[in-house]
N, C-alpha and C positions, 0 to 999 in steps of 0.2 A: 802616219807613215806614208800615206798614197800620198799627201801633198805634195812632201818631199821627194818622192817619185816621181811628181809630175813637174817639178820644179828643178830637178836636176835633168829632166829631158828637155827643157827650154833652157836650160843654160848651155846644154848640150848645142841645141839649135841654134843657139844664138852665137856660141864659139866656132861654129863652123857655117854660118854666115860671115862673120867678121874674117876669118879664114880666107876665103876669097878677097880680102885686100891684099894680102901680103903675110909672109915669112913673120917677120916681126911681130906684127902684133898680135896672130898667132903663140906665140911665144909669152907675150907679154897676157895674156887673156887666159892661158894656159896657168901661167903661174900666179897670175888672179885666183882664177877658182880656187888654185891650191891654197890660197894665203887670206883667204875669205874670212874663216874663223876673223883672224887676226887684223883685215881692213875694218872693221867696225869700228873698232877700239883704233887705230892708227891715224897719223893725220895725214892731210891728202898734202900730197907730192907734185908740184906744178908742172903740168910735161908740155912741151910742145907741139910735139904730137895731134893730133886732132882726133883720130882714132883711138891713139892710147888713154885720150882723155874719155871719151865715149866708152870706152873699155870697160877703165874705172869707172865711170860713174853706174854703166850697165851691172860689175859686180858687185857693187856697193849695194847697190837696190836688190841684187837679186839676193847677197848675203844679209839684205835688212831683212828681208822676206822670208827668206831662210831659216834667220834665229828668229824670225817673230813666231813662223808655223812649228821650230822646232821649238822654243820656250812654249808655245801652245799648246806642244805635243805632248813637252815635256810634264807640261804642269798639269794635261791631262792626265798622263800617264800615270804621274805620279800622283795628281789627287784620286784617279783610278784606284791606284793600288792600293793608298793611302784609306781612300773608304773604305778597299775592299778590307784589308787587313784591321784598319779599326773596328769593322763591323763585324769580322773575324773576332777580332779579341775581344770586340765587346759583348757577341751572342759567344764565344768561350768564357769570358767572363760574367755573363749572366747566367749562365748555363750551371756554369761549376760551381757556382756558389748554393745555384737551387740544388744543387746535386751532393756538390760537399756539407752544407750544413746539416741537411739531411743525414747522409753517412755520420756527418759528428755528433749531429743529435739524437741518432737513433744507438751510435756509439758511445758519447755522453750517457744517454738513460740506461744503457748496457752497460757500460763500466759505472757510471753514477748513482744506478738505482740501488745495489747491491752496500754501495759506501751508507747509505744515510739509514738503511734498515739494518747495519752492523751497527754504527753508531745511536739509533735509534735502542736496538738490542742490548748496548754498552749502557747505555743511558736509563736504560727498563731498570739491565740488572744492578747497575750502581743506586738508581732509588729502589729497588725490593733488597740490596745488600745494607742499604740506609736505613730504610723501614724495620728489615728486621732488627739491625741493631739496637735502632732506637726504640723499638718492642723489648727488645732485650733488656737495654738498660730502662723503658720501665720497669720493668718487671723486676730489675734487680732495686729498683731507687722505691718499687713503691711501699715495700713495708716501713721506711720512715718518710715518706712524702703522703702515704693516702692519710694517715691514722698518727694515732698518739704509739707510743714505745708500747707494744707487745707488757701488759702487766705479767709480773712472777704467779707461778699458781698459788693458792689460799695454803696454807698449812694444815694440815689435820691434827685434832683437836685430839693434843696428848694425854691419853687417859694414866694417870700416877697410879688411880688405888688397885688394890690386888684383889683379881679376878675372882667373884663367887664362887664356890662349888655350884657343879652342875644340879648335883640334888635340890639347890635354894629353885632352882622352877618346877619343884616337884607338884608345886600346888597353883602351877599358872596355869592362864590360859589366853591364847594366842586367836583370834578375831582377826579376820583379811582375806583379800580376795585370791589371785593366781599367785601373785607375787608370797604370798605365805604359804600357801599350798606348796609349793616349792620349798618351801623354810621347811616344810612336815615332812614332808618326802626325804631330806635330807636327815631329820632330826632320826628318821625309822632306822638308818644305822649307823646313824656317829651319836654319843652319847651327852653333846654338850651342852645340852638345857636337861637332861634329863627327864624325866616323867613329864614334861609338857601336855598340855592335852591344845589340843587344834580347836577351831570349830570356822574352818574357810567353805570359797564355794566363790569357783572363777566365774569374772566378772560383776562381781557383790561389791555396790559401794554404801554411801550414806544416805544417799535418799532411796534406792531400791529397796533398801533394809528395810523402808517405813511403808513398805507396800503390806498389801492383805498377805496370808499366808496361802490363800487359795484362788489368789489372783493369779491367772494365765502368764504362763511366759516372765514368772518372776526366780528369781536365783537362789533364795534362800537356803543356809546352807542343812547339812546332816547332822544331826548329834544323836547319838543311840540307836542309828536308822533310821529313823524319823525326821523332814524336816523342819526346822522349826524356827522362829523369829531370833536373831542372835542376842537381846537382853534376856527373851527366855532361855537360850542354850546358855547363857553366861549364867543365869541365877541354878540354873539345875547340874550345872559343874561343878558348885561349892567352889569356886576358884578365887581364891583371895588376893591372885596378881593377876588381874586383867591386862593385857598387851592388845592395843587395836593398831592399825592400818590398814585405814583405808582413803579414801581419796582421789587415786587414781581412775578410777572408769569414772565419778565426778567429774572432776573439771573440764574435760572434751565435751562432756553433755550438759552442763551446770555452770559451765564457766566459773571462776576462783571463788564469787561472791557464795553462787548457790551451794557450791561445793561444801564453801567453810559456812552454811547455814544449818545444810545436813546433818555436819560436825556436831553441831551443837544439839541436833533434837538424837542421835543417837545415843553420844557418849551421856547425855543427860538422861537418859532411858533407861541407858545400864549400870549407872550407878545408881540410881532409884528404886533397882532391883536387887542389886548387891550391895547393899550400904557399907558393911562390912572391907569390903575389899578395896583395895589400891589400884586403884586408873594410871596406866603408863600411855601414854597416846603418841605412837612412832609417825617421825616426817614421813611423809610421803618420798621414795627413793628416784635418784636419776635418771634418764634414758642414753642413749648411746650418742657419741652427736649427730651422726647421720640417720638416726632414727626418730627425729623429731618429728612432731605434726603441727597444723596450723595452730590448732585451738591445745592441744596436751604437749608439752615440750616442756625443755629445762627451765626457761622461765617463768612458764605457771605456774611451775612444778614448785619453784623456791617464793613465787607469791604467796600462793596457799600454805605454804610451812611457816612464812613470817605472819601470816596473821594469826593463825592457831597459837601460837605461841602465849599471848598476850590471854589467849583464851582457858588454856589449860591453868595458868598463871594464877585466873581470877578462882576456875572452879577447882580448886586443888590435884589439877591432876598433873604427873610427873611426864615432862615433856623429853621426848628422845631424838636423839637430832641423827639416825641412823644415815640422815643422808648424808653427811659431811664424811663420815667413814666410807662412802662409796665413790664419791666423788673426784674427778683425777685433777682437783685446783682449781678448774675453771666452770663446775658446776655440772659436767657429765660423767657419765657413770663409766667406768675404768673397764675397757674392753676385757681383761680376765676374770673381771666379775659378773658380765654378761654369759648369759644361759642359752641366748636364742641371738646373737648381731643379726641371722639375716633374717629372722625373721620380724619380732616389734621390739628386741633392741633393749628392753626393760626387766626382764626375769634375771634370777640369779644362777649363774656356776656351781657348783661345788665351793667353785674356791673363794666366789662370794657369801655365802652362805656361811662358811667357818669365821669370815672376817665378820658380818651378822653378828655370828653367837660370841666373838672375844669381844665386839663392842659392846651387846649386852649384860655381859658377865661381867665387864669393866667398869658399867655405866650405874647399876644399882646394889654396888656396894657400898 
């Protein structure tokens, strides 16, 4: 802008030196300046004049100089502005993006974070709503995918003939350990074995039996008040129908084999004692299912009854399968026929006891 300032006061000077020639070319120098822009671009016009020519050619030069400083100025000015403004938009443009993404990023993870721990959530609960399902339908598929079909329970073993008089046990006698002792207790006032005579004594098996009589801490049971070895309490009974069962406190300590060894040196004792009399040798009865133990449980339980069998068979004695009448089909013993569930699961009811005495009554006639 100063150039042009200092360039319009020499053309100044220089119109008002030319001035001093005359009227005219004043005029003509006048309307130069004015028409400057447009001498650049215009073609020169041949004057005769000598001054006018001087004129022109002095405006010509001073409007070359003119638009050379004002294009200089311009292109200043404007590559001026130009920087300034691109350097504007581009420190705004550097700026906002460091600034905006931030806002969108920190907005992002604010609106973002919230979506992917719902969907995460959705996602949880569609597989634990899967899981359980598929829990489910195991659970529903696994009685025919784990195993064979659930077998029917066993039948019990229908006794036809008609039931003894109670009187026919007037001359028994009944050998066992708690589990009969129970049988006695019941027998003292319901009448259906009649005159029975006992000779129990809890926890009394087969091989205890063959202990001293004045061995420490042995079980032997009462008979007369007295107690005494149970071949001897068998032979001073006079009793001509011997009922034994025992077994039970055996096989947890004796395991099946020593159990049904027992077996054989007892009931072999008391019939060598009582030659006279009839040996009936009752299974060993059920336990409850949830009352099982490692070593005494239902399937010892029916080991030791299949091997006896074979045994009483050889030595004439009359074998009673008391367990199958207690049994609910699948080898345990019928919750209303248990005496004690919470406690060992194996003693009898009342109402097992009467189911007892009609097997009995049914079974030796």
């Amino acid at each position: 802008m100063k150039k042009m300032m200092i360039l319009s006061a020499l053309t100044a000077s220089l119109l008002l030196s030319l001035c001093a020639c005359g009227e005219p070319s004043q005029e003509k120098a006048v309307d130069a300046s004015a028409a400057s822009p447009a001498v650049s671009t215009a073609k020169e016009i041949p004057s005769a004049d000598p001054s006018e020519t001087i004129t022109k050619e002095v405006s010509r030069e001073i409007s070359k100089e003119t638009s050379k400083e004002t294009s200089k100025e311009t292109s200043k000015e404007t590559s001026k502005e130009t920087s300034e403004e691109t350097s504007q938009e581009a420190s705004s443009e550097v700026s906002q993006p460091s600034e905006e993404p931030s806002q969108e990023s920190s907005q992002e993870s604010e609106e973002e974070s919230p979506e992917p721990s719902a969907e995460e959530s959705d996602a949880s609960a569609m597989e634990e709503t899967s899981f359980r399902t598929e829990s489910q339908e195991s659970r529903e598929e696994s009685p025919e995918e784990s195993s064979e079909p659930v077998p029917a329970p066993k039948p019990k073993p229908q006794l036809t003939g008609n039931p003894v008089d109670a009187s026919w046990f007037d001359d028994a006698l009944f050998i066992g350990d708690s589990v009969t002792l129970k049988l006695s207790y019941y027998c003292e006032n319901h009448d259906d074995l009649g005159n029975a005579d006992f000779l129990c004594a809890g926890s009394l098996g087969y091989n205890n039996a063959q202990w001293d009589l004045y061995r420490e801490g042995n079980v032997h049971p009462y008979y007369q008040g007295a107690q005494v070895l149970v071949d001897d309490g068998a032979a001073m009974s006079g009793a001509q129908k011997i009922f034994i069962m025992l077994g039970m406190n055996d096989i947890g300590l004796y395991g099946v084999d020593g159990a049904v060894e027992g077996m054989k040196v007892i009931t072999d004792r008391i019939a060598s004692r009582c030659p006279g009399a009839q040996i009936y040798v009752q299974s060993v009865t059920p336990m409850l299912q949830n009352m099982q133990m490692t070593d005494l449980n239902n399937t010892t339980i029916a080991a030791f009854n299949a091997k006896i069998q074979p045994i009483c068979a050889e030595r004439g004695y009359v074998y009673l399968d008391v367990a199958s009448a207690m049994d609910d089909g699948y080898g345990n013993l019928i919750y209303e026929y248990c005496g004690d569930p919470t406690a060992m699961g194996l003693h009898f009811s009342d109402e097992g006891c009467r189911v007892w005495c009609d097997y009995l009554r049914r079974s030796v006639g």
